[in-house]
C-alpha positions in Angstrom: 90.2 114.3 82.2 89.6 118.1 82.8 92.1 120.6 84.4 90.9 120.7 88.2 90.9 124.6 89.6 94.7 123.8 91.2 96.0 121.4 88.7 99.9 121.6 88.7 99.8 121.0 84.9 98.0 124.1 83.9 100.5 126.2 82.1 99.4 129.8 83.7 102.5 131.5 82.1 101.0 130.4 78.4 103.2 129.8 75.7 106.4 130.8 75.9 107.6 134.1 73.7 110.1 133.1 70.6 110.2 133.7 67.1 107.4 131.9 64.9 108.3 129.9 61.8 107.3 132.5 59.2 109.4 135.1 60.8 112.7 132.8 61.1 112.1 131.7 57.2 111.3 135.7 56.3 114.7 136.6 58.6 116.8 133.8 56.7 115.2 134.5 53.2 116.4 138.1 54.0 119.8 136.7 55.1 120.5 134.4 52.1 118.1 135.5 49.5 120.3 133.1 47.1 118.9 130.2 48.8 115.1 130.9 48.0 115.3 129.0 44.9 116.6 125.9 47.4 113.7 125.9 49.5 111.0 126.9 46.7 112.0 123.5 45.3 112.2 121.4 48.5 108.2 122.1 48.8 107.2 122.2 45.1 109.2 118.6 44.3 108.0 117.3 47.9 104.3 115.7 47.2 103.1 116.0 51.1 105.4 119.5 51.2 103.9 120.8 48.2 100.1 119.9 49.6 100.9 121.0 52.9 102.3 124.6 51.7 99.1 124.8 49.1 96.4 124.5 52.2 98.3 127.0 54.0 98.0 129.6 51.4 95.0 129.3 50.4 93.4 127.3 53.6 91.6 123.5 53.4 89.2 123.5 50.5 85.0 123.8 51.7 83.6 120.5 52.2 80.0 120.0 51.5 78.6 117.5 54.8 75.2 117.6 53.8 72.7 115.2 53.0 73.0 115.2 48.5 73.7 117.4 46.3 72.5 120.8 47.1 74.8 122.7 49.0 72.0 125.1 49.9 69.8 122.4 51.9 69.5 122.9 55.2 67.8 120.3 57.7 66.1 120.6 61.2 68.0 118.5 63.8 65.7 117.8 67.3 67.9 116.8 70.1 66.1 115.8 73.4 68.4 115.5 76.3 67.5 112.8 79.0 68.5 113.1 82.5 68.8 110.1 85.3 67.2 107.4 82.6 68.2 103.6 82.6 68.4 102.0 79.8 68.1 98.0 79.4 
C-alpha cells in the first residue's frame, strides 16, 4: 500500500545521522591496527563473508538477460496498454 499525503509512518526527518560501517571499521583499524590480520581472516576463511566482501569491491558481476548468446542483440518489445477491458 502507498504512503497517503498525511501518513503518520512517513519518516520526514530521513535517516537518522551516525557513523556508517566503513568509517567505524576505518576508526577501529586505526585504533588497533594489530587486529587487521584478525578480521582479514574472519572474511577470507568465511565462504558467504569472503563472497559478500568480493561483490562489494568490485560490485555483482554483469549478467547477460538476453535472448542467446550475443550479448550485443537487442530486441523490440511492443507493449499496448488496455484501459476499462473485461476479460472472460
Amino acid at each position: 500500500m502507498p504512503f497517503t499525503k498525511d501518513d503518520p509512518n512517513i519518516n520526514r526527518k530521513g535517516r537518522p545521522p551516525g557513523v556508517s560501517f566503513t568509517t567505524a571499521i576505518k576508526q577501529y583499524l586505526k585504533e588497533h591496527p594489530d587486529k587487521f590480520n584478525e578480521i582479514m581472516s574472519y572474511y577470507i576463511d568465511n565462504k558467504k563473508m569472503r563472497d559478500l566482501l568480493w561483490k562489494m569491491i568490485d560490485g555483482q558481476p554483469k549478467q547477460n538477460v538476453g535472448f542467446g548468446d550475443d550479448e550485443d542483440s537487442s530486441y523490440e518489445v511492443d507493449i499496448k496498454i488496455r484501459k476499462n477491458e473485461k476479460t472472460d
